[in-house]
N, C-alpha and C positions, 0 to 999 in steps of 0.2 A: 574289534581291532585285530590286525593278523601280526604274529609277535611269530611265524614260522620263521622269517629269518634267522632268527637267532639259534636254531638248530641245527644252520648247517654246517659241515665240516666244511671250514676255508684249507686246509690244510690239503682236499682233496684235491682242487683246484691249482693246488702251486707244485709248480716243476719243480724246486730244490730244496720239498721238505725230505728230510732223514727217516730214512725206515730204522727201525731196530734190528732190524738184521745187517744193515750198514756200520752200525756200530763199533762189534765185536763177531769174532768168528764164533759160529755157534760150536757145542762140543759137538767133534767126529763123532763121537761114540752112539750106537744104538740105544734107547731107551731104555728097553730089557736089560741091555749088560749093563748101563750104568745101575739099573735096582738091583742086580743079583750082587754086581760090585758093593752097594751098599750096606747089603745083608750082610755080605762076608765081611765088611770090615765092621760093621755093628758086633757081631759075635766075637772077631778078633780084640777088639775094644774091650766086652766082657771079659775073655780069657787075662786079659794085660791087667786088666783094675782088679779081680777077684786075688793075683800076684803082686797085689800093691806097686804096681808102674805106670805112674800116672803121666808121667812124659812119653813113655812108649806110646799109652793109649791116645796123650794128646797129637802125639805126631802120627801115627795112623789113622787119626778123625780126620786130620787136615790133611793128609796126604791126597791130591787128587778129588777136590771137593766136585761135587757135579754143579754144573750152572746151566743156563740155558732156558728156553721155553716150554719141553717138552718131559721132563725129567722131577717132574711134583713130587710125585712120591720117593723117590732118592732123596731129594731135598728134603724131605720130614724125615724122613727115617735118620740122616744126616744130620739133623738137628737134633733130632732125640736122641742119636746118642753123645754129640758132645756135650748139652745138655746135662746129660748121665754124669760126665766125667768133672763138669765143674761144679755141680753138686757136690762130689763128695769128696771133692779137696779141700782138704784144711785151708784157712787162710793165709798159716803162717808160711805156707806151700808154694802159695801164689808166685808169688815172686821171682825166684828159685825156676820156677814152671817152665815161666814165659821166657825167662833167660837163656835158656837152653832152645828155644823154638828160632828159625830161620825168620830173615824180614818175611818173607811170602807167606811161611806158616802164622807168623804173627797178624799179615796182613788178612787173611783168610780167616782168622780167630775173631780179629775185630768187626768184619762183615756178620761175622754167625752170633756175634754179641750183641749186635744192631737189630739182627731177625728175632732174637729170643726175648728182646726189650720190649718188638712192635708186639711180641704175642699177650693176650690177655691173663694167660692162666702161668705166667713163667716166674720164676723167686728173679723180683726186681732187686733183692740187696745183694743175691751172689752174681747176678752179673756186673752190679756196678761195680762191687768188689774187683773181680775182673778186670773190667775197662778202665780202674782205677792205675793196678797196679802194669795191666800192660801201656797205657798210656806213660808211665812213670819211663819204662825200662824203653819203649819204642819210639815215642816220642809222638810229641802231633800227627809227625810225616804221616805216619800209620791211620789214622782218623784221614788225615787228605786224600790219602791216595786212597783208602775206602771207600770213601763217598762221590769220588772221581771215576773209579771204577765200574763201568759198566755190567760188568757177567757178576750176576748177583747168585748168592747160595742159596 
């Protein structure tokens, strides 16, 4: 019995399917700069948290997140180190944090909460934590327009 049909891409065949690159404009930035950018802000992250300035450090993780198809390793690094920073905020902290963080930065927090949730080996109680308390201060919107949004971290 020949079951190949079922194989083929129809999507190839139709004039008005959506590239992903129709989507969203990919980032300008060259691949290189966006990793060395990463690095420098991973270390500046470090400097800010060892000074106990956990807002600083959260708004330079979020500042300018990289997206895109071509920039993986940015995006880990970028994740490791927000990661870093909501580890070792207290909870009573939370709150307080996210209140101070702009819609964008809070909306860029709640994507990099969604990444660190799919990952296997991540503390699922500090980011629900997290997602808790920014959903509190943010509101739904922040979850809609997350999951709406195309250019993933």
């Amino acid at each position: 019995m020949e079951v190949a049909f079922r194989k083929i891409d129809i999507d190839a065949f139709d004039e008005d399917v959506i590239q992903e690159s129709e989507l969203y404009e990919a980032d300008p930035r060259d691949p290189a700069q966006v990793f060395e950018e990463a690095k420098a802000r991973q270390a500046s992250v470090r400097s800010l948290l060892s000074k106990n300035d956990i807002v600083g450090a959260l708004v330079t993780a979020l500042d300018n997140a990289p997206y895109g198809p071509n920039v993986e390793e940015a995006k880990t690094i970028s994740l490791q180190t927000l990661l870093g920073i909501l580890n070792s905020t207290k909870s009573t902290d939370i709150s307080n944090v996210v209140q101070s963080l702009t819609m964008d930065s809070q909306d860029t927090l709640m994507k990099y909460l969604y990444k660190g949730m799919a990952m296997a080996d991540s503390n699922a109680s500090v980011l629900l934590s997290w997602h808790e308390k920014l959903t509190e201060v943010a509101g739904t919107g922040c979850i809609v327009r997350t999951m709406t949004d195309r250019r993933t971290v």
